[in-house]
C-alpha positions, 0 to 999 in steps of 0.5 A, a space after each residue: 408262279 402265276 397263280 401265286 401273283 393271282 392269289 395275292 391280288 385277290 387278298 389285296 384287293 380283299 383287304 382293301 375292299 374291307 378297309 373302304 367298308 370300314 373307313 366309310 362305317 366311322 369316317 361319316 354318315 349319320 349324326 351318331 344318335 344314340 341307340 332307341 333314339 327318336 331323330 327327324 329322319 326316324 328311329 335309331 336302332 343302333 348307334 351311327 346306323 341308318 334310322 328308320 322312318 315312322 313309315 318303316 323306309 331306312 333313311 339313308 344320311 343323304 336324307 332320303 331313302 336308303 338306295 340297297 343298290 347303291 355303293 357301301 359307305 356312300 350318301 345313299 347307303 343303308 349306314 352300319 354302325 361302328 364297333 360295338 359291345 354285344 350287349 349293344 346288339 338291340 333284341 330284334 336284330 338278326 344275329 350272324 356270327 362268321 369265322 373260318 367254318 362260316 356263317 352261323 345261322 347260315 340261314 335266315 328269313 324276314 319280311 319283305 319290304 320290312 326293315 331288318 337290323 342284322 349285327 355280324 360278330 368276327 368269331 374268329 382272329 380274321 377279317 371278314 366282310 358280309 356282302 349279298 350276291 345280287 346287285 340289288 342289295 350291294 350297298 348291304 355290307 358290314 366289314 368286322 375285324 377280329 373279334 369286332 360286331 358291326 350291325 346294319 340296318 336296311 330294308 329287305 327287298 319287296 320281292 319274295 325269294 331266296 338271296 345268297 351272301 358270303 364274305 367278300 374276302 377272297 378265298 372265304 366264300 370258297 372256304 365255306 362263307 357263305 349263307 342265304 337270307 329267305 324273303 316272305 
């Protein structure tokens, strides 16, 4: 009996950990520039995410750089986009697919420093939520629905190494949803 009311916490709390993601994704941010365009802070790579600066910095919607450790959704954090079509997905973009057998790639590289643009596609009818496991990169999140593709923009961290992710839904990550990005 307990570990029944455990188990539903933790889906609970999965649950609304995705719906924070989400409301903070369409609820704000950046001015929803469309996709290429060229705004005062940077370059837009996909609608309603974080532009990038001529200098290659993600730009957060407080104005300032983007802060990877900073809470998912806030002033400070690399924005992701709304849903959108795949055909909307920009060609340099990193591209996840996640469902109940995992991610796929499970594994990717980029450069350190550099910004990515990484869009996640629900290859399933679940709720899923791509988070990374060090603190460093906690404000890289990208909450999908069913069937939903989310991209966010960021900047890779300047340290060389491997960096774990998962989905952050309870039991996922147990399941198999999990993968690492490979910094050069």
């Amino acid at each position: 009996m307990e570990n029944n009311k455990k188990t539903i916490v933790w889906i609970i709390a999965g649950v609304v950990a995705a719906a924070i993601v989400i409301y903070f994704a369409v609820s704000g941010g950046l001015p929803q520039a469309p996709q290429g365009t060229q705004t005062p802070e940077g370059t837009v790579a996909v609608t309603g995410t974080s532009p990038v600066a001529p200098s290659g910095e993600v730009i957060a919607p407080s104005g300032k750089p983007a802060d990877n450790s900073s809470v998912p959704g806030s002033q400070t954090a690399p924005q992701q986009s709304a849903p959108l079509a795949a055909k909307e997905i920009p060609p340099q973009a990193v591209k996840l697919s996640v469902s109940a057998s995992g991610f796929s790639p499970s594994s990717f590289s980029v450069s350190a420093g550099k910004a990515v643009t990484l869009s996640l596609t629900g290859a399933d009818e679940q709720t899923h939520v791509f988070r990374f496991d060090d603190p460093s990169l906690n404000a890289v999140a990208i909450g999908i629905g069913p069937g939903q593709t989310r991209v966010i923009t960021f900047n890779a961290p300047d340290k060389a190494g491997t960096y774990s992710f998962h989905c952050d839904v309870p039991g996922h990550t147990a399941r198999g949803e999990k993968g690492t990005m490979t910094v050069r």
